[in-house]
The first five atom37 places (N, CA, C, CB, O) and aatype in JSON, in Angstrom:
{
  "aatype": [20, 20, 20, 20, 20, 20, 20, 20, 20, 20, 20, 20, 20, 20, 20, 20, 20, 20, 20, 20, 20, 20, 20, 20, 20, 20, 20, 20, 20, 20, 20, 20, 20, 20, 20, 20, 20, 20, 20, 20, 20, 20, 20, 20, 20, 20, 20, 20, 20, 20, 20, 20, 20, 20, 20, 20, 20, 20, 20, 20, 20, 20, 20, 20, 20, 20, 20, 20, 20, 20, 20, 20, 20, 20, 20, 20, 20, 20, 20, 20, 20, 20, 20, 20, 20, 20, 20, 20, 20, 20, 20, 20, 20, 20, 20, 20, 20, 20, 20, 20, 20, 20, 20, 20, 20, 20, 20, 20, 20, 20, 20, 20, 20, 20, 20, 20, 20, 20, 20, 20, 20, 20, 20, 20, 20, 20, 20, 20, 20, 20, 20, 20, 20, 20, 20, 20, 20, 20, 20, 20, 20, 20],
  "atom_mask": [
    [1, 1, 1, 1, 1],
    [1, 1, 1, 1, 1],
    [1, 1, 1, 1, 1],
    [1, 1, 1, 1, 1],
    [1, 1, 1, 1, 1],
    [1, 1, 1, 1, 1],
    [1, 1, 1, 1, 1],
    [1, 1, 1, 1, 1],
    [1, 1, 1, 1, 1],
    [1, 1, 1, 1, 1],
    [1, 1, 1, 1, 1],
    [1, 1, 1, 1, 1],
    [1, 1, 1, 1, 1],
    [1, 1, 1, 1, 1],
    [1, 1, 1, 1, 1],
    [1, 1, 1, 1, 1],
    [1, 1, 1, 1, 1],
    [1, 1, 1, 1, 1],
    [1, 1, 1, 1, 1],
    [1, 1, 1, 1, 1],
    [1, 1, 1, 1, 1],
    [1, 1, 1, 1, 1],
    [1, 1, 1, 1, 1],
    [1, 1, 1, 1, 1],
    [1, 1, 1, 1, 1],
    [1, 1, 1, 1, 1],
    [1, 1, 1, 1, 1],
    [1, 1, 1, 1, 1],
    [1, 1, 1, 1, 1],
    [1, 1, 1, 1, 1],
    [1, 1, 1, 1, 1],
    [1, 1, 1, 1, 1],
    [1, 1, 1, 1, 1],
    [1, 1, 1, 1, 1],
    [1, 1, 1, 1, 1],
    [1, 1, 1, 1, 1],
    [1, 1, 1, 1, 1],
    [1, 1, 1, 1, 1],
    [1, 1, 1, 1, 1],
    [1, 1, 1, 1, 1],
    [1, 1, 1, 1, 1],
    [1, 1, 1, 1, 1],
    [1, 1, 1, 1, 1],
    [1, 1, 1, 1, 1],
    [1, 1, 1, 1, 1],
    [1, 1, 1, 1, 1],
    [1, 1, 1, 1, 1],
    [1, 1, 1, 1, 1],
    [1, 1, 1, 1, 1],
    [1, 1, 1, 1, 1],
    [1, 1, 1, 1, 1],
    [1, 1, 1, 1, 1],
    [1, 1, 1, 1, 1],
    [1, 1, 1, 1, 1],
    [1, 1, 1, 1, 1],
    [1, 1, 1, 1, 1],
    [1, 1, 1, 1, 1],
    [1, 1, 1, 1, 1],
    [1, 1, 1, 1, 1],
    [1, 1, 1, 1, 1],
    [1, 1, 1, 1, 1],
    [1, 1, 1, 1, 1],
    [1, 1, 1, 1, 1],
    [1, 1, 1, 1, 1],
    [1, 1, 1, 1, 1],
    [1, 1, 1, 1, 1],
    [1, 1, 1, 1, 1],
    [1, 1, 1, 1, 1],
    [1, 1, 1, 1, 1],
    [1, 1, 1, 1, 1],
    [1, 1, 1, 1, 1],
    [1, 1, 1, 1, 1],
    [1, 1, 1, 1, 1],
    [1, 1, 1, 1, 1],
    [1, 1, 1, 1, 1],
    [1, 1, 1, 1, 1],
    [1, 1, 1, 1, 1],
    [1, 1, 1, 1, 1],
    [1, 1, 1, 1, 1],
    [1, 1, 1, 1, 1],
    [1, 1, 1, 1, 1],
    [1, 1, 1, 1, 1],
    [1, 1, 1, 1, 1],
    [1, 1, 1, 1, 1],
    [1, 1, 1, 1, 1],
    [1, 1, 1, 1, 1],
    [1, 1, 1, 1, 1],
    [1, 1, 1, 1, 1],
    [1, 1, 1, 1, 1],
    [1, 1, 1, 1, 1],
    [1, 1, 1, 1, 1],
    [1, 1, 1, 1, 1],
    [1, 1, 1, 1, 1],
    [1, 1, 1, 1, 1],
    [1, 1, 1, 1, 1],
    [1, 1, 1, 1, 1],
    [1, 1, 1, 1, 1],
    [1, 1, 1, 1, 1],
    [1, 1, 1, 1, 1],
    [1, 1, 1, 1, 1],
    [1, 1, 1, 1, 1],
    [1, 1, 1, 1, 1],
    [1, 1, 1, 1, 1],
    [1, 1, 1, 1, 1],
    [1, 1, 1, 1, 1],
    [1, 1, 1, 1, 1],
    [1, 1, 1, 1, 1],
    [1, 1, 1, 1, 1],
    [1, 1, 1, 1, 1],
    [1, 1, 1, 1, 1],
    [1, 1, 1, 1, 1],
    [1, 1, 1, 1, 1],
    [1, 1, 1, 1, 1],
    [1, 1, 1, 1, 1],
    [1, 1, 1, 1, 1],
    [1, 1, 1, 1, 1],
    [1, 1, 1, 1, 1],
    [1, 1, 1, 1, 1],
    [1, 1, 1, 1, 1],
    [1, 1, 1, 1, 1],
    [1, 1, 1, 1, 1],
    [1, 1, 1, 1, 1],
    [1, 1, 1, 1, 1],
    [1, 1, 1, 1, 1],
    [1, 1, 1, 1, 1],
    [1, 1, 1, 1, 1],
    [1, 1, 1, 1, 1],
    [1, 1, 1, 1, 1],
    [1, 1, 1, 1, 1],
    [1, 1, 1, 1, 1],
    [1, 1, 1, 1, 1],
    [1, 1, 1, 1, 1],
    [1, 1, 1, 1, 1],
    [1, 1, 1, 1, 1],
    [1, 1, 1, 1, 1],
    [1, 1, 1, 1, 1],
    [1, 1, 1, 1, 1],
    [1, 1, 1, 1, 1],
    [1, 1, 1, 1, 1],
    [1, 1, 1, 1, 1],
    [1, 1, 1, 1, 1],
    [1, 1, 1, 1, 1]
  ],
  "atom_positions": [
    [[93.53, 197.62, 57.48], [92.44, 198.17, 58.28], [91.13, 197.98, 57.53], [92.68, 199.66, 58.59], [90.93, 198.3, 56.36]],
    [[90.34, 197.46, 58.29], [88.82, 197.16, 58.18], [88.15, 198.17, 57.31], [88.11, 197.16, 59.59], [88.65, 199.27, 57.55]],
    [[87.09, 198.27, 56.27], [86.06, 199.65, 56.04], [85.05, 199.48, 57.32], [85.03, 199.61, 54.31], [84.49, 198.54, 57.88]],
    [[85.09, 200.47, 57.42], [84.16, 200.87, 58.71], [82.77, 200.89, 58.24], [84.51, 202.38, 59.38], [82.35, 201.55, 57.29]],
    [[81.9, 199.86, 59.23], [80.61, 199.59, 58.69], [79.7, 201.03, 59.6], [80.07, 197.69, 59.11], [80.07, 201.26, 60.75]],
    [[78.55, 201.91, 59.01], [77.67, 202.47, 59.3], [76.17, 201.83, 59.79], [77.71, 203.14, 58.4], [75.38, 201.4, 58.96]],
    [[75.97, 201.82, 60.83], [74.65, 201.84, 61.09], [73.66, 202.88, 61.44], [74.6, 201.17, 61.85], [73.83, 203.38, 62.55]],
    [[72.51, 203.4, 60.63], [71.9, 204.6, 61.16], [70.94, 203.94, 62.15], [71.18, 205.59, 60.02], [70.65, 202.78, 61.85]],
    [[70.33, 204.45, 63.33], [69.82, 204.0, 64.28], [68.46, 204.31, 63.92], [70.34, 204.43, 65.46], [68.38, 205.54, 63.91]],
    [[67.38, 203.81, 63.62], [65.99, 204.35, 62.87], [66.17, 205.34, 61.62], [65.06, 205.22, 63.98], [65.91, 206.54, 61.64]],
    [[66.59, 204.73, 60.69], [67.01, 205.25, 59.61], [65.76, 206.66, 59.14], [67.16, 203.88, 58.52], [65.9, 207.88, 59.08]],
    [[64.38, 205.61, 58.85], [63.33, 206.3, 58.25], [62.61, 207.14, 59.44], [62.35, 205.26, 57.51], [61.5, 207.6, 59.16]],
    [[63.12, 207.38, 60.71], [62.0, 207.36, 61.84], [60.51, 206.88, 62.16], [61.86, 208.39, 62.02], [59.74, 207.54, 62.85]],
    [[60.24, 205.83, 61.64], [59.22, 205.19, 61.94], [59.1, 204.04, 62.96], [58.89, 204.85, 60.93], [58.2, 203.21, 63.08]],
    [[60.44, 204.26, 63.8], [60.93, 203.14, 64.73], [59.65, 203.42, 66.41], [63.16, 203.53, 65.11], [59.33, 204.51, 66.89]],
    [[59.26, 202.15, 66.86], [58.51, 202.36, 67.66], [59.63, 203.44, 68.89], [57.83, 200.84, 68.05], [60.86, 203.38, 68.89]],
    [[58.87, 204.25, 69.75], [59.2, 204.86, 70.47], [59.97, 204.63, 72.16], [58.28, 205.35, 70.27], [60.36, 205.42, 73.02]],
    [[59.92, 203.1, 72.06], [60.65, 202.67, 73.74], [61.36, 202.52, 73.2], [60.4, 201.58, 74.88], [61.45, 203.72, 72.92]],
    [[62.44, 201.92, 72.43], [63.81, 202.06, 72.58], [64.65, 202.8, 72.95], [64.17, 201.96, 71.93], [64.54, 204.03, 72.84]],
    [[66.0, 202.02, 73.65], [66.82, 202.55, 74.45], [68.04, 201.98, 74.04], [66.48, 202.39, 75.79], [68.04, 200.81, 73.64]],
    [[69.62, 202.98, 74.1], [70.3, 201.56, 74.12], [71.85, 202.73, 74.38], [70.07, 200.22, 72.25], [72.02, 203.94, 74.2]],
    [[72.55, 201.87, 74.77], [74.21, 202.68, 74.92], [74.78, 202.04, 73.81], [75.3, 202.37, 76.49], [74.91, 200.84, 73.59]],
    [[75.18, 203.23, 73.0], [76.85, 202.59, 72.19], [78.06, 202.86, 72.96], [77.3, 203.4, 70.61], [78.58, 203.97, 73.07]],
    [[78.51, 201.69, 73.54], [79.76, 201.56, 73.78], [80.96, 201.48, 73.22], [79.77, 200.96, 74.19], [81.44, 200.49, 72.67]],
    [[81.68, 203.01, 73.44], [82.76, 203.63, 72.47], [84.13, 202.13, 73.02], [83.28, 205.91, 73.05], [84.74, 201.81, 74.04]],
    [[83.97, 201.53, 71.26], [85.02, 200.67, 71.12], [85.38, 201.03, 69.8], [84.73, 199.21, 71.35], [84.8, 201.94, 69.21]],
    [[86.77, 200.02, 69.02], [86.9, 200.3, 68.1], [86.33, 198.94, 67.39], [88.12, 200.84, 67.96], [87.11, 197.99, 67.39]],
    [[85.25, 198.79, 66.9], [84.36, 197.39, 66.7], [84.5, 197.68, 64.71], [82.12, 197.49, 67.71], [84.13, 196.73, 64.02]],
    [[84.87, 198.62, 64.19], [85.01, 198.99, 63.26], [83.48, 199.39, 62.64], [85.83, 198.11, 62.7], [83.26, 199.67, 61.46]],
    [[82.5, 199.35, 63.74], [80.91, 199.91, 63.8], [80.79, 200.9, 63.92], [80.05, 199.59, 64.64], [81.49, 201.42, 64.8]],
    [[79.82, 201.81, 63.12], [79.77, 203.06, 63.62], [78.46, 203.17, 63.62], [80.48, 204.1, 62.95], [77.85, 202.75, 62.64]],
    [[77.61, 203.85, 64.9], [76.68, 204.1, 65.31], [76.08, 205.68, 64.68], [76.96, 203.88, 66.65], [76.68, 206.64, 65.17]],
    [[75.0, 206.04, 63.68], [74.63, 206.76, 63.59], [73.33, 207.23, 64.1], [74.89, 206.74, 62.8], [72.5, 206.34, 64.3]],
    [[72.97, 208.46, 64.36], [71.72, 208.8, 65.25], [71.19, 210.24, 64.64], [72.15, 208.94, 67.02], [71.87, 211.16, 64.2]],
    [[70.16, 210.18, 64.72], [69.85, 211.79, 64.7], [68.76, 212.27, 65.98], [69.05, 212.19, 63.05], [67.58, 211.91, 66.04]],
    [[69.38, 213.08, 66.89], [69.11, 214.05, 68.34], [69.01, 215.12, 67.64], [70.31, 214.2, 69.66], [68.87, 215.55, 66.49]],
    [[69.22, 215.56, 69.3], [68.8, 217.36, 69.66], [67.48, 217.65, 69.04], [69.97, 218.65, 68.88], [67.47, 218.58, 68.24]],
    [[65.99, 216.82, 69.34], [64.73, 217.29, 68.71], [64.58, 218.11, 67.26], [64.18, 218.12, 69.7], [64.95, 217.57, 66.22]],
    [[64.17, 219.09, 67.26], [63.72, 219.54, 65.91], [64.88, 220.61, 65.44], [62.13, 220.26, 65.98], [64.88, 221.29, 64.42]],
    [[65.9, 220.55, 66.5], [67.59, 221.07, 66.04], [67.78, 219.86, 64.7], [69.19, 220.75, 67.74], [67.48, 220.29, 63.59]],
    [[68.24, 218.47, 64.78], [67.8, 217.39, 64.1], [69.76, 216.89, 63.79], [66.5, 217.9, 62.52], [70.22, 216.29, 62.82]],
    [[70.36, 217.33, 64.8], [71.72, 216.84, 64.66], [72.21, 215.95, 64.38], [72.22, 216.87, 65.3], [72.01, 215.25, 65.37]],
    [[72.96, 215.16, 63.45], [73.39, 214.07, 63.57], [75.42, 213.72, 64.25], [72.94, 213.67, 62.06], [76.57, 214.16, 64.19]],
    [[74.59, 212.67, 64.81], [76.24, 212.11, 65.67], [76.12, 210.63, 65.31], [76.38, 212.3, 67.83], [75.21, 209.97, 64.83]],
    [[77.71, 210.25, 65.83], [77.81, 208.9, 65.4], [78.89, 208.7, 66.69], [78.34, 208.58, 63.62], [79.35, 209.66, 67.31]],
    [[79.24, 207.18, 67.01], [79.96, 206.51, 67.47], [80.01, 205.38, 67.32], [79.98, 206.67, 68.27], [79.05, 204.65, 67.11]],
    [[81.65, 204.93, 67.46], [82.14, 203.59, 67.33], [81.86, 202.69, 68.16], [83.29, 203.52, 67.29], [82.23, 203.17, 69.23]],
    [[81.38, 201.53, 68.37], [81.19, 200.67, 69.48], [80.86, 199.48, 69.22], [80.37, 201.07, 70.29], [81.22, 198.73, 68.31]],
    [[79.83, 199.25, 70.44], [78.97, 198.28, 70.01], [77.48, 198.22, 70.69], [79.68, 197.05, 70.21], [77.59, 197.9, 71.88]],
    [[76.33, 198.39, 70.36], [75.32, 198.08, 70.8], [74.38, 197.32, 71.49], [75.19, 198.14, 70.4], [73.89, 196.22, 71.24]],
    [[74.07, 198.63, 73.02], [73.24, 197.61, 74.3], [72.36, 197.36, 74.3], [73.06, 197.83, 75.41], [71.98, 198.53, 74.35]],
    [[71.28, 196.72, 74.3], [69.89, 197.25, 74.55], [69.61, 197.6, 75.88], [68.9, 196.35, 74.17], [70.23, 196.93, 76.71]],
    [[68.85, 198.44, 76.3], [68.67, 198.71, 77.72], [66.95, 198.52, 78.03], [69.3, 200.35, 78.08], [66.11, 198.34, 77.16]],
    [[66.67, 198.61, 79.66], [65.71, 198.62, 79.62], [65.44, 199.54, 81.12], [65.27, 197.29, 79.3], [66.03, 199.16, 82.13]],
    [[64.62, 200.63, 81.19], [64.68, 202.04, 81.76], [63.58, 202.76, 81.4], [65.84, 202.8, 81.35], [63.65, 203.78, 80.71]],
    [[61.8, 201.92, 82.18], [60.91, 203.13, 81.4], [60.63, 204.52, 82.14], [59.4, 202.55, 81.07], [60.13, 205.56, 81.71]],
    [[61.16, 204.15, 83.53], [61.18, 205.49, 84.32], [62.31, 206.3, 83.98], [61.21, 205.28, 85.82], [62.17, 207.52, 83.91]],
    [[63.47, 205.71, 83.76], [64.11, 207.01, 83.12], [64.24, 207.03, 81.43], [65.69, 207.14, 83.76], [65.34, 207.37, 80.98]],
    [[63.36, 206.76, 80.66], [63.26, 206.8, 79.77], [62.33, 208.27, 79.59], [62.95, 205.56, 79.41], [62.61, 209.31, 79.0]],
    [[61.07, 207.86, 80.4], [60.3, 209.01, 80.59], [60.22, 210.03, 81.24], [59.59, 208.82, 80.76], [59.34, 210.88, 81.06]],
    [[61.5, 210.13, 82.42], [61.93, 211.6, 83.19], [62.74, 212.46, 81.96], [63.19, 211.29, 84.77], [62.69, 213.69, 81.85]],
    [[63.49, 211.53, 81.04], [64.31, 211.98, 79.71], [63.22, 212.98, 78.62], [64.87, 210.33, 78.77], [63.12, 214.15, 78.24]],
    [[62.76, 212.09, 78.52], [61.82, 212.68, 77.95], [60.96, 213.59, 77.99], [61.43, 212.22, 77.83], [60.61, 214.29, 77.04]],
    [[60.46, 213.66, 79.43], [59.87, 215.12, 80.24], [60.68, 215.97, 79.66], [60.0, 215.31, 81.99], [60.37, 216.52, 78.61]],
    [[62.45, 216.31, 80.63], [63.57, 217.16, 80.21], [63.67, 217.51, 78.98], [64.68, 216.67, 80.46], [63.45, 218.63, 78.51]],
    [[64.05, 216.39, 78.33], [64.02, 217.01, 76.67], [63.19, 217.81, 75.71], [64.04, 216.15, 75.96], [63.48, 218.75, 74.98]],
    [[61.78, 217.01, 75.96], [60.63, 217.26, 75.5], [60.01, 218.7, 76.09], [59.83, 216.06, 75.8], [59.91, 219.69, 75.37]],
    [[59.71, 218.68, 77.19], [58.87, 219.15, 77.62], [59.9, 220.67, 78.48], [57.98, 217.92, 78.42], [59.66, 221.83, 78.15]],
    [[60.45, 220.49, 79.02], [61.74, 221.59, 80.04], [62.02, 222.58, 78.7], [63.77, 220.51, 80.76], [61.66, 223.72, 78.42]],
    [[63.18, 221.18, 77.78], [63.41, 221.92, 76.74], [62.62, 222.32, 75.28], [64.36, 221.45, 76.54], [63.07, 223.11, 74.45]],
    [[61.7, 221.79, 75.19], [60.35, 221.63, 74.31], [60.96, 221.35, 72.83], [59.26, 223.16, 74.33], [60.63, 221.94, 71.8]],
    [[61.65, 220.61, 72.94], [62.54, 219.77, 71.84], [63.1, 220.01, 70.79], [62.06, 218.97, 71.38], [63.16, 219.41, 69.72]],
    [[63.73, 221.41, 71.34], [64.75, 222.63, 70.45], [65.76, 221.65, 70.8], [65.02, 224.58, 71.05], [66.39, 222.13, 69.86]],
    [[66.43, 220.86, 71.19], [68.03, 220.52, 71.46], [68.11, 221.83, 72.79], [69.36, 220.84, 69.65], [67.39, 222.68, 73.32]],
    [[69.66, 221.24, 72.87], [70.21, 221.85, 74.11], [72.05, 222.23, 73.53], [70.02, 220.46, 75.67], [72.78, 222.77, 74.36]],
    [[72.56, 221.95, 72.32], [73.45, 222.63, 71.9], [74.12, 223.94, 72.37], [73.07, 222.73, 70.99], [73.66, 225.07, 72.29]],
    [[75.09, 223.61, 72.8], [76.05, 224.88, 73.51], [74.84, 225.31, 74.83], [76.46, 226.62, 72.07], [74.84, 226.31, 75.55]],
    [[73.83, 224.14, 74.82], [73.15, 225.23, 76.5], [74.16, 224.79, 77.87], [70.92, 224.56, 77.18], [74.63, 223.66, 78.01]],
    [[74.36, 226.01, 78.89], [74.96, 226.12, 80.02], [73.92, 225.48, 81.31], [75.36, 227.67, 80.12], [73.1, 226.16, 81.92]],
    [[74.19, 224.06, 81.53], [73.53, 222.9, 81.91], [73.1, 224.24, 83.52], [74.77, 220.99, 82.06], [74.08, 224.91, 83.86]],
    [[71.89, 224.47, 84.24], [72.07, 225.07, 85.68], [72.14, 223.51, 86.22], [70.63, 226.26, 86.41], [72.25, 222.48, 85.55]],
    [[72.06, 223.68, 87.59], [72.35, 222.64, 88.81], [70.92, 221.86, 88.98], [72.83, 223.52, 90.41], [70.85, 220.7, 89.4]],
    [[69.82, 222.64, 88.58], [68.55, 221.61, 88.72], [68.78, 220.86, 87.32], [66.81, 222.46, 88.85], [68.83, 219.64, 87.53]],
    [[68.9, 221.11, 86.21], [68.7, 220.39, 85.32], [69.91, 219.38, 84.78], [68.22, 221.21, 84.47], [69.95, 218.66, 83.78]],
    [[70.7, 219.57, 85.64], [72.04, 218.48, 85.48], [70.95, 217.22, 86.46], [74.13, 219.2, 86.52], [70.44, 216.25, 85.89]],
    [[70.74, 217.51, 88.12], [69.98, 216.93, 88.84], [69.12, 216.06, 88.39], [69.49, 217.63, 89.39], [69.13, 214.84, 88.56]],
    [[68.25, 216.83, 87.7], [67.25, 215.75, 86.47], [68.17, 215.34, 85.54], [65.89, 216.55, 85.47], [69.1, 214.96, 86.24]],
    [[68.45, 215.2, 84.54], [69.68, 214.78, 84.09], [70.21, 212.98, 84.27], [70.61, 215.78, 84.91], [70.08, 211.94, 83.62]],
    [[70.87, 213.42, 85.56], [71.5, 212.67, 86.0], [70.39, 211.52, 86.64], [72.45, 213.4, 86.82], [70.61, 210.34, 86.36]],
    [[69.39, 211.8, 87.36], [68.51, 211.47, 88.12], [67.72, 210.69, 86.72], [67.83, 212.79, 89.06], [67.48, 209.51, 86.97]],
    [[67.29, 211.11, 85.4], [66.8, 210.19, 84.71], [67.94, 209.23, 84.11], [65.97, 210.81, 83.77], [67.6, 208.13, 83.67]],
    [[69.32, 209.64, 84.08], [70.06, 208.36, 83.52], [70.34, 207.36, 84.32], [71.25, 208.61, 82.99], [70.69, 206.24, 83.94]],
    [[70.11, 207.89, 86.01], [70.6, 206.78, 87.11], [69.25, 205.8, 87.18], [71.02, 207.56, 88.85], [69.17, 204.91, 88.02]],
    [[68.38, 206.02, 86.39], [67.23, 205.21, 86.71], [67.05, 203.67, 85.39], [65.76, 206.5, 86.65], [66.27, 202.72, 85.3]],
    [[68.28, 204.19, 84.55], [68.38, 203.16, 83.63], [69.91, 202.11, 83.77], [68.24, 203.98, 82.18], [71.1, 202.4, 83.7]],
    [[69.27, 200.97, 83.95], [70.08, 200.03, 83.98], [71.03, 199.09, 83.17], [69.58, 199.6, 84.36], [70.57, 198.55, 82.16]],
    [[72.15, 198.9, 83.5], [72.91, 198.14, 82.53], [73.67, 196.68, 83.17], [74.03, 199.21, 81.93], [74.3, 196.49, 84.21]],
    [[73.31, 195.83, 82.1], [73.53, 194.61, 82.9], [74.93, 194.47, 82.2], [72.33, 193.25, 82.76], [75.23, 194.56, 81.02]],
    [[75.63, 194.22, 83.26], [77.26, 194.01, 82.42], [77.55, 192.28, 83.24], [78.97, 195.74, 83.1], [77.37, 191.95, 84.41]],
    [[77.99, 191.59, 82.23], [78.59, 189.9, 82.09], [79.68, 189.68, 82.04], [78.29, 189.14, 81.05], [80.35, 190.31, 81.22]],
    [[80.19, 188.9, 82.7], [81.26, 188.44, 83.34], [81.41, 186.93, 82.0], [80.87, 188.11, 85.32], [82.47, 186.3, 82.04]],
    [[80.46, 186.55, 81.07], [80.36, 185.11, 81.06], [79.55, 184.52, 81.43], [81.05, 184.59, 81.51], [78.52, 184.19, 80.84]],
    [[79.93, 184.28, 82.61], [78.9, 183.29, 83.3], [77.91, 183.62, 84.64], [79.75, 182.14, 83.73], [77.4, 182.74, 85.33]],
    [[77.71, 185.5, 84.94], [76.66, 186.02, 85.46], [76.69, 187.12, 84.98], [76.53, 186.01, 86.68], [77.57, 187.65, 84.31]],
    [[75.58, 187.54, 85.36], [75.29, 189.03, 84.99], [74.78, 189.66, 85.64], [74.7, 189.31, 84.11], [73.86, 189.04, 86.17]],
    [[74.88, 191.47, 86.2], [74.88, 191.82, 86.97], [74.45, 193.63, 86.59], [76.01, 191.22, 87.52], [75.19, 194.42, 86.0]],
    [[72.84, 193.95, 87.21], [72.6, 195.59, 86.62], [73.68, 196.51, 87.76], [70.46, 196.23, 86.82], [74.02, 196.35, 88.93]],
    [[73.91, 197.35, 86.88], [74.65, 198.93, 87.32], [73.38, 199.77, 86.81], [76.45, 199.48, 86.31], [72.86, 199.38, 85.77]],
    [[72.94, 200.67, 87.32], [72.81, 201.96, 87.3], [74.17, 202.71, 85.85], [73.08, 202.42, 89.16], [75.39, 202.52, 85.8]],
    [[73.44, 203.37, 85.08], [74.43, 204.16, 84.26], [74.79, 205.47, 84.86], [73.9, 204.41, 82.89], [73.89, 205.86, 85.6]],
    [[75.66, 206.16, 84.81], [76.1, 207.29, 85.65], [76.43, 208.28, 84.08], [77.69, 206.83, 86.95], [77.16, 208.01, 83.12]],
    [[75.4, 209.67, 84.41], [76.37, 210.63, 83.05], [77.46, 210.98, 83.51], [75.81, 212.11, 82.44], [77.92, 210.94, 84.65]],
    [[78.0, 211.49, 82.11], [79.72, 211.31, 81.69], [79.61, 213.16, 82.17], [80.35, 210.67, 79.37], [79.53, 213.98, 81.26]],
    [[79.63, 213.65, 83.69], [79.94, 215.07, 83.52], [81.18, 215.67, 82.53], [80.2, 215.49, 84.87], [81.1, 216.84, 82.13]],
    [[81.96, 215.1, 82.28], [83.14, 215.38, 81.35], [82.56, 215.9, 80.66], [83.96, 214.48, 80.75], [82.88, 217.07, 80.42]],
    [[81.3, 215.24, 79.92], [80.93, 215.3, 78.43], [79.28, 216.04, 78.12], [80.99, 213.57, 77.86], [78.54, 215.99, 77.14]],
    [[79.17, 216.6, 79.21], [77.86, 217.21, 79.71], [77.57, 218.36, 78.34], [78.11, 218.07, 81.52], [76.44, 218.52, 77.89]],
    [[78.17, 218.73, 78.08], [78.33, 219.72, 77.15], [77.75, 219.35, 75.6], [79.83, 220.03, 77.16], [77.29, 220.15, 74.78]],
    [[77.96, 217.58, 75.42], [77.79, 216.76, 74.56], [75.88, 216.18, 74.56], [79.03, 215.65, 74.92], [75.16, 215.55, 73.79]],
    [[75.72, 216.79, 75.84], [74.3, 216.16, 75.92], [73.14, 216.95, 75.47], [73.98, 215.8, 77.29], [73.08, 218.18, 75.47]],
    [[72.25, 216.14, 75.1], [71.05, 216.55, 74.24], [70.14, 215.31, 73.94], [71.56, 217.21, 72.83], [70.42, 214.12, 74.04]],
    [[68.64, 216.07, 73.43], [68.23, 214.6, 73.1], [68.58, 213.55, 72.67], [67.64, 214.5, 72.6], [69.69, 213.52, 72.12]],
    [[68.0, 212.65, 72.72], [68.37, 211.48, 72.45], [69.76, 211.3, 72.47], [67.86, 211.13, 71.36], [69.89, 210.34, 71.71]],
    [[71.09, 211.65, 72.92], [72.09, 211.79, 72.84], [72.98, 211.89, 73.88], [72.09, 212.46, 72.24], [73.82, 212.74, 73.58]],
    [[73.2, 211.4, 74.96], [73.35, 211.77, 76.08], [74.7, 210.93, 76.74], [72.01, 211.6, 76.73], [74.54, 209.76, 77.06]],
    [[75.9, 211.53, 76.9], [76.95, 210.74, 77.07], [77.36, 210.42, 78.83], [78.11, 211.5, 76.23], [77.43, 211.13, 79.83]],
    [[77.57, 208.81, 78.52], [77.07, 208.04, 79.97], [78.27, 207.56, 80.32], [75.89, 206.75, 79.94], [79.17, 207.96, 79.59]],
    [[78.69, 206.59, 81.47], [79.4, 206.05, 81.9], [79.1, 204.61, 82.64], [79.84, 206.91, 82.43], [78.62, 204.49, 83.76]],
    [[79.47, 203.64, 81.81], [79.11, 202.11, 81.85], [79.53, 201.12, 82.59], [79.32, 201.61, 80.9], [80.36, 201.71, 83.28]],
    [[79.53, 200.14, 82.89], [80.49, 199.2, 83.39], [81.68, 199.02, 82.38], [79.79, 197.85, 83.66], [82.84, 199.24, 82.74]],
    [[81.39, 198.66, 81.26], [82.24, 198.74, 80.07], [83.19, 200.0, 79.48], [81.38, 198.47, 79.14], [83.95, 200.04, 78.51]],
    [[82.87, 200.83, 80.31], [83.61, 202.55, 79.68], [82.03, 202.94, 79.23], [85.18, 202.55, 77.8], [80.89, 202.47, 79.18]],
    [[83.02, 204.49, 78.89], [82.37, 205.51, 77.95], [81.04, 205.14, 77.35], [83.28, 205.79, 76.8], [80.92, 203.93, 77.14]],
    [[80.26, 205.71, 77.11], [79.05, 205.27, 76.27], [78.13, 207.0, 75.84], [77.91, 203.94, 77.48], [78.23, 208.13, 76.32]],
    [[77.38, 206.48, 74.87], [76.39, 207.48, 74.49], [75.44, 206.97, 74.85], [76.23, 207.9, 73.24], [75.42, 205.75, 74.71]],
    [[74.45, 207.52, 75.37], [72.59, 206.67, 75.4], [71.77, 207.66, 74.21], [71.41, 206.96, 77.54], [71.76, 208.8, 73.73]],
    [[71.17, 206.44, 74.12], [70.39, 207.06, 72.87], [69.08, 206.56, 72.34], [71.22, 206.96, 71.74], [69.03, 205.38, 71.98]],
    [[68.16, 207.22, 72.26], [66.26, 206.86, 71.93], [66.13, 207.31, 71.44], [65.06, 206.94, 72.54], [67.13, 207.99, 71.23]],
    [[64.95, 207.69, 70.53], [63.75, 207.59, 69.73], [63.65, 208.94, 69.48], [62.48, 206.93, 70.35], [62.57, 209.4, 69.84]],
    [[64.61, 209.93, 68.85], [64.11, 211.47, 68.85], [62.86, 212.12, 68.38], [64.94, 212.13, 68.18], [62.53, 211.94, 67.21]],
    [[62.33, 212.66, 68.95], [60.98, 213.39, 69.44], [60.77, 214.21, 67.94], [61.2, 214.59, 71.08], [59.61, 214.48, 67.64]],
    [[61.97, 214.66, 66.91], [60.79, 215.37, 66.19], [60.4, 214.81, 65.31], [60.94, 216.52, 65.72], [59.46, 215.27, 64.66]]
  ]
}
């Protein structure tokens, strides 16, 4: 068995602020590190492999929510109500994922992982891909 390589995702945080991207939970022997939940300052990781996406309207409804709803405490153990799943969901359906066949390629809409709703927070937000499972993940705010 492989050593499992680490990648931290903006190590120093000086990374410009549009980035976007899903790690797609594989066993790539990659591991995706991040630090979310705003000025909570959590760190998570996953195995995969790395999308780039491109989503500035729901990049920036995310960001409203996170930022601004939640004023960028994280959302750890919060009990999601029905408007803010709505937004939620409504800023991840606005980001697209092009999944390839080879020889075309074709955007989906990302759908959140309600399973994993519980898991969501800034920059951190667990999705559902053409490819499976995924985390989405940007530029944390603090």
């Amino acid at each position: 068995m492989a050593v499992p390589r680490f990648v931290f995702l903006d190590p120093d945080g000086t990374g410009a602020g549009d980035w976007l991207y899903a790690v797609v939970e594989a066993r790539t022997g990659v591991v995706y590190q991040q630090q979310y939940g705003g000025t909570a300052c959590r760190q998570g990781q996953a195995e995969g492999f790395l999308v780039p996406l491109f989503g500035p309207d729901g990049l920036t409804a995310l960001r409203e929510l996170f930022e601004k709803h939640f004023r960028g405490a994280g959302t750890r153990n919060h009990a999601w109500r029905d408007e803010e799943r709505h937004r939620l969901r409504g800023a991840v359906g606005a980001i697209h994922y092009w999944a390839s066949d080879g020889t075309s390629e074709q955007p989906h809409a990302l759908r959140l992982d309600e399973s994993r709703i519980r898991d969501a927070d800034e920059a951190w937000v667990p999705v559902i891909t053409p490819d499976g499972p995924a985390v989405l993940v940007w530029f944390n705010s603090d």
